[in-house]
N, C-alpha and C positions, 0 to 999 in steps of 0.2 A: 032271687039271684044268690048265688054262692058267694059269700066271703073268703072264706077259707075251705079251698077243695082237698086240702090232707085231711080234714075232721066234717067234710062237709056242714060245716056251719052255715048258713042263711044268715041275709042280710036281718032278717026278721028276728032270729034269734037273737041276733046279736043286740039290736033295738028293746028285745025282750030284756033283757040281761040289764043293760044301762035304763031301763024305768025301774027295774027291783033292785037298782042301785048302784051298781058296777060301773065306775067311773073312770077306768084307767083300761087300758091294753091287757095289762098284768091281771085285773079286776075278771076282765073277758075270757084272759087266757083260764083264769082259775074254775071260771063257770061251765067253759064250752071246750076247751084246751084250742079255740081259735088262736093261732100264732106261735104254737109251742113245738113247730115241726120245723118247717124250712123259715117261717117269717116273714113269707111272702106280703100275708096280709094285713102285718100289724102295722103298715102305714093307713092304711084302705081302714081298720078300726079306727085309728087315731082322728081320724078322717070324719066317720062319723058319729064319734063322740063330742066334736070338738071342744071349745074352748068355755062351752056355757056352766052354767050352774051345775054344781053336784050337791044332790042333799046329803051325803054322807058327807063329803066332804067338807061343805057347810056346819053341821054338828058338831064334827070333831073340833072346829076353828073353836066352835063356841065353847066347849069343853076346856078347851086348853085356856084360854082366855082368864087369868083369874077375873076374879068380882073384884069390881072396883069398892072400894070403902076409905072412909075420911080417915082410918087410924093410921097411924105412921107403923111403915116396916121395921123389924127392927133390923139395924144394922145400917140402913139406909138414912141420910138426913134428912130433918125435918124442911117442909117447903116454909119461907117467910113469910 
């Protein structure tokens, strides 16, 4: 079934797209240019990428995240 008939994008594609990682509308659009015409169907994407786990998105958390260590920041005070 067609997602998006401006780029004839498939549902299937689109499911292809978010397992090799593309976790957002924006993600899809960049892959497939699904959604980048009228926008008809970047609810119907959002739809079904929903709200689950993204492993990119995941990594990057982890990424940002410093490491936690017992040394005091400086600038910051010490805990008592």
């Amino acid at each position: 079934m067609y997602v998006c008939s401006c780029f004839g994008v498939t549902e299937q594609q689109v499911k292809d797209h978010a397992a090799a990682g593309a976790c957002t509308p924006r993600q899809i659009a960049s892959a497939s240019k699904a959604g980048t015409d009228c926008g008809g169907c970047v609810r119907t994407i959002q739809a079904m990428l929903g709200r689950g786990a993204c492993p990119r998105r995941e990594l990057l958390e982890r990424k940002q995240t410093p490491a936690t260590s017992d040394a005091p920041v400086e600038g910051l005070p010490e805990a008592a």
